[in-house]
N, C-alpha and C positions, 0 to 999 in steps of 0.2 A: 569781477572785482576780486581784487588777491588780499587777503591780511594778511600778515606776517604772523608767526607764533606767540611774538609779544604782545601785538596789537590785540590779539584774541585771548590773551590772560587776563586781559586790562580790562575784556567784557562782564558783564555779569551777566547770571545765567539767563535772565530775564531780556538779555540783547541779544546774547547766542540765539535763542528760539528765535526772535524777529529775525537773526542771518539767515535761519535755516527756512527760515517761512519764503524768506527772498530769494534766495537759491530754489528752492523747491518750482516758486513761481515760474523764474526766469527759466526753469528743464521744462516744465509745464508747456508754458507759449513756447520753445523751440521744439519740445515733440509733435505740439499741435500742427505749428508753419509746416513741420518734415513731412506731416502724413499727407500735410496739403499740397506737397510738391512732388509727394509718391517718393520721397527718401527713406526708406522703411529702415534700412538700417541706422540712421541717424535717430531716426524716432524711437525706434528701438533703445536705443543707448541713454536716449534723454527720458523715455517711459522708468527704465529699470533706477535710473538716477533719483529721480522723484521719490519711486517705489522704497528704497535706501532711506532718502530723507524723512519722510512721512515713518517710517518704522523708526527711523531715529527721535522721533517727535512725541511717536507713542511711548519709546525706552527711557523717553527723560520724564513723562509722567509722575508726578505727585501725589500719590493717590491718598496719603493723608488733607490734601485739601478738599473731599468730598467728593459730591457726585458730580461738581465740573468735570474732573481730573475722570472719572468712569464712562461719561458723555464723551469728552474727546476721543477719548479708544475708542468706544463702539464708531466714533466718526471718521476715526484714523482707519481703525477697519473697513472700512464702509470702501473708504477713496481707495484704498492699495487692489481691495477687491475688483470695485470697477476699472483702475487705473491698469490691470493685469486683462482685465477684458478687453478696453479700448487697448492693449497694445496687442494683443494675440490676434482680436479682428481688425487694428488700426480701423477703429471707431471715434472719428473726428468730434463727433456728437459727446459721444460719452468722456473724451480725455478733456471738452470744452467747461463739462458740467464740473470733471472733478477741480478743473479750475476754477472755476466760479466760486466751488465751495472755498479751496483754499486762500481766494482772497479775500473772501469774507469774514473769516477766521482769523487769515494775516491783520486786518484791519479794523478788526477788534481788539487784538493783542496789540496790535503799535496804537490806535486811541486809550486803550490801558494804559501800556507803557508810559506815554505822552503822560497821563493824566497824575502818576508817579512821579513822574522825572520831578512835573511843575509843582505837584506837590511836597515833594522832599526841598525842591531848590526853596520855596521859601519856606519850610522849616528854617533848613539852614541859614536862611539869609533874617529870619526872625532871630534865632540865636547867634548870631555874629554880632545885630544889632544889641538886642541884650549883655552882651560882652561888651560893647565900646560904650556903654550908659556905663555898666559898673565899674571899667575900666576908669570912664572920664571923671564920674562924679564919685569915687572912691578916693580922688584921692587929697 
């Protein structure tokens, strides 16, 4: 999937991380397929991609919001760690696991998001209504 530079301003920071969650994933399952085809350099390229993401995940960390934002590091750690094992011994096992975790992760932060989205939209859509009562019976 390609977005353009505008399309990615348009994001908020909060949709960025689910891109990168989803890219992350998508290197994830193509290093796995690689090592299971014995394409080590593909896997290879898709391991190190990951590895990039995942440190980029940890550099966007908030750490004024608590001890989420210090859990995710030690976890973002955790993955880059193993995910540098499973590529050195293309450890099929161990690149599976690091993805399990990341889509646990992903799909907690996109059920977040979701939960955001629907809550803001009817804020909005409560104060729109509010605007056309005072609008109508103003005047």
């Amino acid at each position: 999937m390609f977005l353009s530079e505008e399309m990615l301003l348009k994001k908020t920071p909060q949709q960025l991380t689910a891109l990168l969650y989803e890219a992350c994933e998508r290197n994830l399952e193509e290093a796995v397929s690689s090592m299971e085809q014995k394409h080590f350099t593909e896997a290879n390229q898709k391991c190190q991609r990951a590895i990039e993401i995942i440190e980029r995940l940890g550099a966007g960390l908030n750490y004024e919001a608590g001890i989420v934002a210090d859990e995710l590091d030690a976890l973002y750690n955790y993955m880059n760690e193993q995910l540098i094992a499973a590529n050195y011994e293309k450890n099929i096992e161990t690149a599976r696991h690091v993805l399990h975790l990341l889509q646990r992760i992903a799909s907690s932060w996109n059920e977040a998001l979701q939960t955001q989205t629907d809550t803001l939209g009817r804020l909005e859509k409560k104060q729109a209504n509010a605007y056309e009562k005072q609008f109508h019976y103003g005047k």
